[in-house]
C-alpha positions, 0 to 999 in steps of 0.5 A, spaced: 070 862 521 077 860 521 077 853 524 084 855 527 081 861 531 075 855 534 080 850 536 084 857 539 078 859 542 075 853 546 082 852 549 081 858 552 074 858 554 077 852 557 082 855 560 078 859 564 073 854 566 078 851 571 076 857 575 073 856 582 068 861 583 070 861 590 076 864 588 073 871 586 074 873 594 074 881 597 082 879 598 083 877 591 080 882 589 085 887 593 091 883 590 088 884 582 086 892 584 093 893 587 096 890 581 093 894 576 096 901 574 091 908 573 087 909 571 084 901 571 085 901 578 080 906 580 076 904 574 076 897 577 076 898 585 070 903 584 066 897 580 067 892 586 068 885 586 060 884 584 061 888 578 068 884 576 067 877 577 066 877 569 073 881 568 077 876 565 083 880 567 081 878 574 079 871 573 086 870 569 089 874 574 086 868 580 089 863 575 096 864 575 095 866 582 096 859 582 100 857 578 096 856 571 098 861 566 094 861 560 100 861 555 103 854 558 095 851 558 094 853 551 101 850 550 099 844 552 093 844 549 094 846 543 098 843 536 104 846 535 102 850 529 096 853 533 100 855 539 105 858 534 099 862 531 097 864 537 104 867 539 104 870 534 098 873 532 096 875 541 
């Protein structure tokens, strides 16, 4: 495998380790539900929060809630070169 594609993939596997699993709450549920358009919103509201706490759309949308954005951590953790080819290729 691309060593590019490893660098880029433990940066991001990285980036969601920063989650506090306490995090994943009824209350943030409801903000990510509402964020989402149809059909992912039924789609996910009828999974619940038990079933979604796997959801890295979730898990990334606690994050940026505080202020952590994945494009900005990868940035910072990643050369130049790769976070180019990850723009690019994203």
């Amino acid at each position: 495998m691309d060593e590019r594609l490893l660098r880029i993939g433990r940066a991001i596997t990285g980036y969601y380790n920063q989650l506090n699993r306490a995090e994943l709450t009824e209350k943030n549920f409801k903000l990510w539900i509402e964020s989402l358009e149809e059909p992912m919103r039924s789609s996910f509201k009828n999974k619940g929060l038990d079933n979604c706490r796997g959801v890295l759309n979730f898990q990334r949308f606690i994050l940026e809630l505080q202020d952590i954005g994945l494009d900005e951590y990868l940035k910072n953790n990643l050369t130049d070169e790769d976070f180019s080819y990850w723009i690019a290729e994203k």
